[in-house]
N, C-alpha and C positions, 0 to 999 in steps of 0.2 A: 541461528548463528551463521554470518557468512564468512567465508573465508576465500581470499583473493578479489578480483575484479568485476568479472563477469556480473550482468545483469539480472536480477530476479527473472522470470515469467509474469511475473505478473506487469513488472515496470517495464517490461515489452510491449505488453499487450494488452496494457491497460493507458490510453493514453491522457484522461479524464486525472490522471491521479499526478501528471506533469504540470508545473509551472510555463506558461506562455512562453518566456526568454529568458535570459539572463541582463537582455538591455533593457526590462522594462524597471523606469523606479517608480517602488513600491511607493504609497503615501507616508508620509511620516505619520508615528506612533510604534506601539508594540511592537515585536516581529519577531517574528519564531524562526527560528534558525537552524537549518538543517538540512542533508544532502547537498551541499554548497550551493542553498538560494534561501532566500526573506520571502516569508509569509505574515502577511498584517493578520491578527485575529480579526476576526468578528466574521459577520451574517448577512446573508443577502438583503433581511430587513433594513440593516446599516446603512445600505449604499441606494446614494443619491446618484442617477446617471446626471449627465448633462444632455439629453433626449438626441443623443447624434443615432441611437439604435430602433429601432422598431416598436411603434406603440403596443403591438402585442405577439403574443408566439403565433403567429398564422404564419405555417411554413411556408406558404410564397412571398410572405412578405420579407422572409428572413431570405430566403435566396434573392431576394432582387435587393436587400437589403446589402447583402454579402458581394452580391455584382458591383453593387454602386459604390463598395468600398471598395474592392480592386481592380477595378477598370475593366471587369466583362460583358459581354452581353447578356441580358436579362435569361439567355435560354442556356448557357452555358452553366448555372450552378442548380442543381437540384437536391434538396431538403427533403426527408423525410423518414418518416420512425420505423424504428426494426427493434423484434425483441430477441436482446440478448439474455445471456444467463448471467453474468454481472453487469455491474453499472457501469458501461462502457459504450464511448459511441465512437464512431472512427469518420475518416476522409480520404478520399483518395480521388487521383486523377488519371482518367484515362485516355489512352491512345491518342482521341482525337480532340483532348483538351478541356471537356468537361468535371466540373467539380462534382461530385458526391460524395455529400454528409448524412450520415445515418445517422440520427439519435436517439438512444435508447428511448422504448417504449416506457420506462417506468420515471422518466423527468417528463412527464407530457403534461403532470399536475405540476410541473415545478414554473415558479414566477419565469413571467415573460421575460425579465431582462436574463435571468440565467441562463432559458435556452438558446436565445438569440448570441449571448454572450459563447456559451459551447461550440456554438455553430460555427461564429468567426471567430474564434481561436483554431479550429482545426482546419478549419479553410487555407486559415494564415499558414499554417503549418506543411500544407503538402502544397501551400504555391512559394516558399521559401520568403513570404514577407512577414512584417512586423504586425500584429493584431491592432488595430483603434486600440487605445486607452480605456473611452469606456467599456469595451471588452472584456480588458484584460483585467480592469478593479472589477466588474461585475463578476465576473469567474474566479478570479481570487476570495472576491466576499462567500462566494456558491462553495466553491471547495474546503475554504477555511473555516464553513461552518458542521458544528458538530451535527448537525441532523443527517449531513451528506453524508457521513461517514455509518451513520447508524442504518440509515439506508441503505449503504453497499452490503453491510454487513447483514442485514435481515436477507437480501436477497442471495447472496453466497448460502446463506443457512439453509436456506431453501428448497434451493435448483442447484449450486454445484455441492456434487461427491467427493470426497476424499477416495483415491484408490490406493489403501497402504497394506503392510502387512501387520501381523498383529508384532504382540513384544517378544515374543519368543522365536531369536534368530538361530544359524548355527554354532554359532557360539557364545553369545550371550544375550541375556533374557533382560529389557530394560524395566519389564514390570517393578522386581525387587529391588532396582539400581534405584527409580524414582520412588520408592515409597522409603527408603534409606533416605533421600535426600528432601523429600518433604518433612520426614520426623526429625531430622535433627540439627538439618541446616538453616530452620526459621523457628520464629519465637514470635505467635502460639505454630504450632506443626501445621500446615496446609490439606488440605485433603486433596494428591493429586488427580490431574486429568488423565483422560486417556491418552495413551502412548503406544508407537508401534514404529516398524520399519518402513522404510520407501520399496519400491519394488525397484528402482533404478539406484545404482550405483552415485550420485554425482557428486560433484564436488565443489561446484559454484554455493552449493545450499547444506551446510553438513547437519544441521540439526533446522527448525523452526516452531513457532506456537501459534497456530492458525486460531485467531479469538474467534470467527461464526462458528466453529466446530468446538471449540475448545478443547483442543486436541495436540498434545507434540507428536512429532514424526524426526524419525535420524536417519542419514542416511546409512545405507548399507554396505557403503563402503566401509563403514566402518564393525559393521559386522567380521573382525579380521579377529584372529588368536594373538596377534602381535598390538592387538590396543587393548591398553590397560583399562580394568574396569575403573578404575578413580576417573581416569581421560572420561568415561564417559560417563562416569558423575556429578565431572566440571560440568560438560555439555547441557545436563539435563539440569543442574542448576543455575545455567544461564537462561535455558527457557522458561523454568519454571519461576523468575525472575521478572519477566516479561507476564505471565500469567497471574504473579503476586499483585504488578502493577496492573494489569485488569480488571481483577477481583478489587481493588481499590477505586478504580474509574467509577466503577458501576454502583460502588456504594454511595460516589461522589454526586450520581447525578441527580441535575436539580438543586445540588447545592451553588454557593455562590463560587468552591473552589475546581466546580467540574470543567470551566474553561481550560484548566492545565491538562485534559486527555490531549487537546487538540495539540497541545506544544509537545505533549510527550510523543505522539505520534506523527511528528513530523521532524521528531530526532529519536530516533528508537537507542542509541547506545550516548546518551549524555554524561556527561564527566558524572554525576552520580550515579550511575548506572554500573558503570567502572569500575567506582570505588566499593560498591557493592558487590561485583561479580569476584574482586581481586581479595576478599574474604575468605574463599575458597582455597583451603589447605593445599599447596604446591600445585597453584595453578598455572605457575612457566613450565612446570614438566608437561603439563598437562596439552599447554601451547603447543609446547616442544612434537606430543608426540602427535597430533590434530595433522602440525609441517609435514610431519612421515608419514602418516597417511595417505594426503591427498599425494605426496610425490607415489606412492607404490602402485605399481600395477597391481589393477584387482585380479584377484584368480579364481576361480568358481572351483 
């Protein structure tokens, strides 16, 4: 659960998980609606380029590919794989003008037009221009398909750690606060995840349910004697809210109604989401005291 403005970490530093612009229009059909932009469903299989991109992923073809789209010289953009620990590739430009794109080692099996497609979407991005078209639908098809997302998420499982603390803070212990709220606040009772404290304070991130781990984390700040334990029974049944809706996904897949993780994950609090979370006996106090919190200074 977020509370205030501020950016995740991950939607920092993940820029693969970003929409191209806000000027590009999307194709008509479907579109999933969420963080104020339109995503068309479907899958890279889907999309038909109009061959303006690169007959195939040979990374010098995409850098001179990527040159001849924004007016550089062939020696000025340079392509090539780096492995990170998520599905994340980046760009940037240096001192004396050259582009470098790095993209992850683990899309090197993924279809030509997608990595071509990554490449000049991030290029676009740190030279402040608009991506080609067929780009930005080939990237959209790559993102908006459910495989990408199972992908990020095997590789998080993997290679990145969770560094939390366990459930027992110094003043309240969230193990019995979640197993209270899995028995009585669903119907059949859930059996929950693991849970534990963050070791930092913050305030941008007060609670979340990381699905590769399957694991809630709260923040510590809220480790205080002045937050009522209900406050953080709401909190953990809004996670475990988000975790009920996983444990559904995954029963889904394969069926014909598993295309809706994609839309659910690309609006994580939708109006039934809401109407589900505001079931929760005196959840404006609850509100209420989340406000006081984050205004308090923490005190060790």
């Amino acid at each position: 659960m977020r509370w205030g403005f501020p950016p995740r970490r991950s939607e920092r530093a993940s820029p693969y998980l970003r929409p191209p612009g806000p000027r590009y229009v999307y194709p008509r059909g479907p579109v999933l609606r969420g963080r104020g932009w339109l995503l068309r469903q479907g899958n890279l299989g889907e999309f038909k380029g109009a061959g303006a991109g690169p007959a195939e992923a040979s990374l010098p073809e995409v850098s001179r590919s990527i040159a001849r789209a924004f007016g550089l010289a062939p020696g000025e953009v340079d392509v090539s794989y780096r492995r990170y620990t998520t599905l994340k590739s980046t760009a940037r430009r240096g001192a004396d003008g050259r582009v470098a794109v790095r993209l992850s080692e683990d899309i090197a099996l993924e279809p030509a037009p997608a990595q071509a497609a990554i490449a000049h979407v991030l290029a676009a991005r740190v030279l402040k221009r608009r991506a080609p078209e067929w780009a930005a639908a080939a990237y959209l098809a790559w993102l908006s398909d459910p495989k990408t997302r199972d992908l990020s998420l095997a590789l998080r499982r993997t290679r990145a750690s969770r560094r939390t603390r366990g459930p027992a803070g110094a003043h309240h212990d969230l193990a019995p606060l979640l197993e209270q709220v899995a028995a009585s606040l669903f119907d059949p009772p859930l059996g929950p995840p693991a849970v534990g404290w963050t070791h930092a304070r913050g305030r941008a991130v007060l609670a979340s349910f990381d699905e590769a781990h399957e694991a809630i984390t709260v923040s510590r700040l809220l480790d205080h004697p002045r937050v009522r334990q209900d406050t953080l029974r709401y909190l953990l049944y809004h996670e475990m809210l988000h975790f009920e809706d996983y444990r559904e996904e995954g029963a889904l897949e394969g069926a014909p109604g598993a295309r809706r993780r994609t839309a659910r994950r690309r609006s994580l609090h939708p109006r039934s989401f809401v109407l589900r979370l505001h079931r929760f006996p005196g959840w404006r106090e609850a509100e209420a005291d989340l406000a006081r919190a984050c205004r308090r200074r923490p005190v060790d």
